[in-house]
N, C-alpha and C positions, 0 to 999 in steps of 0.2 A: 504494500500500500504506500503510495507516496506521501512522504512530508510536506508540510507547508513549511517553506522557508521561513524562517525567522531573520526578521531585519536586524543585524548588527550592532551590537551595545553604542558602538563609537559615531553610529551616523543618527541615535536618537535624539529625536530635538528634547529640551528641558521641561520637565511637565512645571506648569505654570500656577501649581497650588500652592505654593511658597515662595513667591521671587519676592525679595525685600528692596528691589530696583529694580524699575521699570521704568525703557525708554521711552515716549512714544511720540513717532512721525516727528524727528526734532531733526532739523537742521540750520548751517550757520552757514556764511559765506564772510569773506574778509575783503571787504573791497568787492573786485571782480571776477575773485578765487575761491570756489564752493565746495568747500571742504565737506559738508555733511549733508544728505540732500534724506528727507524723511528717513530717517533711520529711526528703526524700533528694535528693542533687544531687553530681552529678561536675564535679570539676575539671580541664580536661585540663594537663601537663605545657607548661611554655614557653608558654602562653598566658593572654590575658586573659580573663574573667569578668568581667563588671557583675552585681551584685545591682541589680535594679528594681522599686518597686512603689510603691503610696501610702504616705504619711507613716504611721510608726506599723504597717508592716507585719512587723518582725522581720527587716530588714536589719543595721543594726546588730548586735541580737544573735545571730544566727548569726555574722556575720564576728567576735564577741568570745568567741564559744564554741569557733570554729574556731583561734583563737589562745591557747584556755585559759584565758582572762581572768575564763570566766564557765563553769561548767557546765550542761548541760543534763540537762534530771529524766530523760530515756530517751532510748534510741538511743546513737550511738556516730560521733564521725569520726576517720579515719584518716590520715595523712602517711605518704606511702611507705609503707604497709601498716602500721604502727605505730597504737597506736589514745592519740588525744591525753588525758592526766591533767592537762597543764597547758599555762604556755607552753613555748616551748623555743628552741633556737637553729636549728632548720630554720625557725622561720614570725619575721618581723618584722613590727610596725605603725607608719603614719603615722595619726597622729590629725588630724581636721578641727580641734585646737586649736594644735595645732603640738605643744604638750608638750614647749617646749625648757627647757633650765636657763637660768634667767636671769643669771644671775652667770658663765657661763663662756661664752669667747669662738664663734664659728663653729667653730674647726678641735676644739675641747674636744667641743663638741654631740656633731660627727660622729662623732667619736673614740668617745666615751663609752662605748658599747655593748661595742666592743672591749676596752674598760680596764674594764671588768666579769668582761671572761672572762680576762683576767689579761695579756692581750698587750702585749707590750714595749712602749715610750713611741716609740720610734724606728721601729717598723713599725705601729704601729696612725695612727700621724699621717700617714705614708706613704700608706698607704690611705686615709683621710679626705681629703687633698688631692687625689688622684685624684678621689674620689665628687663633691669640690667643684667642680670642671673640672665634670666630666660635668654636673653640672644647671647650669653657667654664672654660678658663682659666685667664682673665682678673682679672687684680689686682697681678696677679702671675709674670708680666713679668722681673723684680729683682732681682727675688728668683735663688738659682742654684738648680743644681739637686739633690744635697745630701740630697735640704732640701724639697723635693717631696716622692709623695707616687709613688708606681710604676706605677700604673694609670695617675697620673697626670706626670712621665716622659712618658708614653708610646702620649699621648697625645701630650707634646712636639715635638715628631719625626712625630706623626702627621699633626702636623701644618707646619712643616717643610717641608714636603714631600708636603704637598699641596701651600705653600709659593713659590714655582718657577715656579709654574705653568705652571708643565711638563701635557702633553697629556695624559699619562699613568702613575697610581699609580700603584707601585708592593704593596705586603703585604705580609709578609711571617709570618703567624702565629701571628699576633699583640697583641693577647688578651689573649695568651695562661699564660705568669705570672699575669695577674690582678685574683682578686677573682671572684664569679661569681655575683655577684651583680652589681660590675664595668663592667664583661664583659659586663651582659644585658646592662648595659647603654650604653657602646660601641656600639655596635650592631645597639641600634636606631638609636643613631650618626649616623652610618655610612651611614644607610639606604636614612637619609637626607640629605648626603655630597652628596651620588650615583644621589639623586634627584635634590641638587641644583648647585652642580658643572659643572656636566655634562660634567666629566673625564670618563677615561677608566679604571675602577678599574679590578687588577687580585689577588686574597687573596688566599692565600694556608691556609688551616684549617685540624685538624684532624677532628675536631666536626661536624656528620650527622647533627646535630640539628641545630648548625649556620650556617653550609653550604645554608641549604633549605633556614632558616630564611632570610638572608642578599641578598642571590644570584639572579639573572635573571637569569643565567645559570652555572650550575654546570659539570664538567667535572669528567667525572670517570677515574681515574687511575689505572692499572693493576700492580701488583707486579713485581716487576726487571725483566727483562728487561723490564720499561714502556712502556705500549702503552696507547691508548684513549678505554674505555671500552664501556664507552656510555656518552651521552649528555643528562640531563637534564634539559628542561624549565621550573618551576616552574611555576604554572595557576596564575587565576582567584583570589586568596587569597592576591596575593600581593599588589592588590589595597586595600586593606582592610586598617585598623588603626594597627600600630606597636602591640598595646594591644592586638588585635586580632588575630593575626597571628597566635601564636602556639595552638589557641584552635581550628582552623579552620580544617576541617576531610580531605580537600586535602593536609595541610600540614604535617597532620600526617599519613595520608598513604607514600607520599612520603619519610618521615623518615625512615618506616620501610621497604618500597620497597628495598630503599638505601641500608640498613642497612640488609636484606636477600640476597644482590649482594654482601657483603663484609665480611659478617661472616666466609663465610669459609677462607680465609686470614689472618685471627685473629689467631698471634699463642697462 
């Protein structure tokens, strides 16, 4: 008797009974240059996101519209059903520059955010030295930033970003100045934040290879004017052990599946 095929873990779209961001029909134009044209895209709850596409496809600015950094000319997105006018304290950002104060120590950085919203000096350092453990920087919290490697600032903004404990992390390219031996270590990281946090991470990457590794679900982006190309769910592999992941053959077909949707885009 024959089977019905079953459609593939990694090509199902995100069921949309928990997405704690949601894009809808929003695009921008800068000038005469139309970087986002109706694009819609869900975000599901406790999971990762990759934005992916070629250089210059309105990665970026969607992840800085969806943090309120930036407006977009139409459309609308939402956090927790809430429709976003700015930033706010559900969505945090790490910037690809770190964007630390330079004149104030590791445990101040971390802190900072807190001591914005008014939180006592005695529990917001509290929580800051916690976030500093977690991304493996203990012992560091004194130091300033000049006297860090880039890893170990990007890390900082890391712990920052997770220290106010907004709903949603953005991530706009985080790993892109560390070396690649830092990045892999990033990457695990991250994988265990995604797992123990149980935040809404949204990470824009150039990288096919970290996109698949890190993500739950990957979003394809179409060249300017962006739209959503396709959704990616990564299977079966990601229960695996971090070690395992890139040898695993669902994850490497998926690389290059990716990576045959976006060559031609490649100037």
């Amino acid at each position: 008797m024959p089977q019905t095929k079953k459609k593939p873990v990694h090509l199902q779209e995100a069921q949309a009974a928990d997405n704690v961001v949601s894009v809808r029909n929003v695009s921008k134009s800068y000038g005469d240059v139309e970087a986002l044209r109706n694009l819609t895209l869900d975000f599901p709850r406790g999971q990762l996101t990759s934005l992916l596409g070629p250089s210059g496809c309105g990665k970026t600015t969607l992840l800085k519209i969806i943090a309120g950094l930036i407006e977009a000319d139409s459309g609308e997105v939402l956090v927790d059903g809430k429709t976003v006018t700015g930033p706010g304290p559900d969505r945090s950002f790490v910037f690809q520059d770190f964007a630390l104060l330079p004149w104030a120590t590791v445990l101040r950085n971390v802190a900072f955010g807190l001591e914005l919203r008014g939180v006592a000096r005695a529990e917001r350092e509290d929580t800051a030295r916690r976030f500093i453990k977690d991304v493996g920087l203990a012992g560091f919290e004194n130091s300033y930033p000049h006297e860090l490697s880039g890893g170990m600032r990007q890390r900082v903004g890391l712990a920052r970003a997770l220290s106010v404990d907004a709903d949603v992390i953005l991530m706009d390219e985080p790993f892109s100045a560390v070396d690649e031996q830092t990045r892999r270590k990033f990457q695990e990281d991250l994988l265990s934040l995604v797992k123990n946090e149980s935040k809404t991470f949204i990470f824009v990457t150039h990288s096919i290879e970290e996109a698949v590794y890190v993500s739950d679900q990957i979003a394809i982006l179409l060249p300017r004017p962006s739209r959503v190309s396709e959704i990616i769910r990564p299977g079966s592999f990601r229960q695996k052990s971090v070690e395992n992941i890139r040898r695993d053959s669902e994850y490497l077909d998926i690389v290059d599946r990716i990576w045959a949707s976006l060559r031609s885009y490649v100037e």
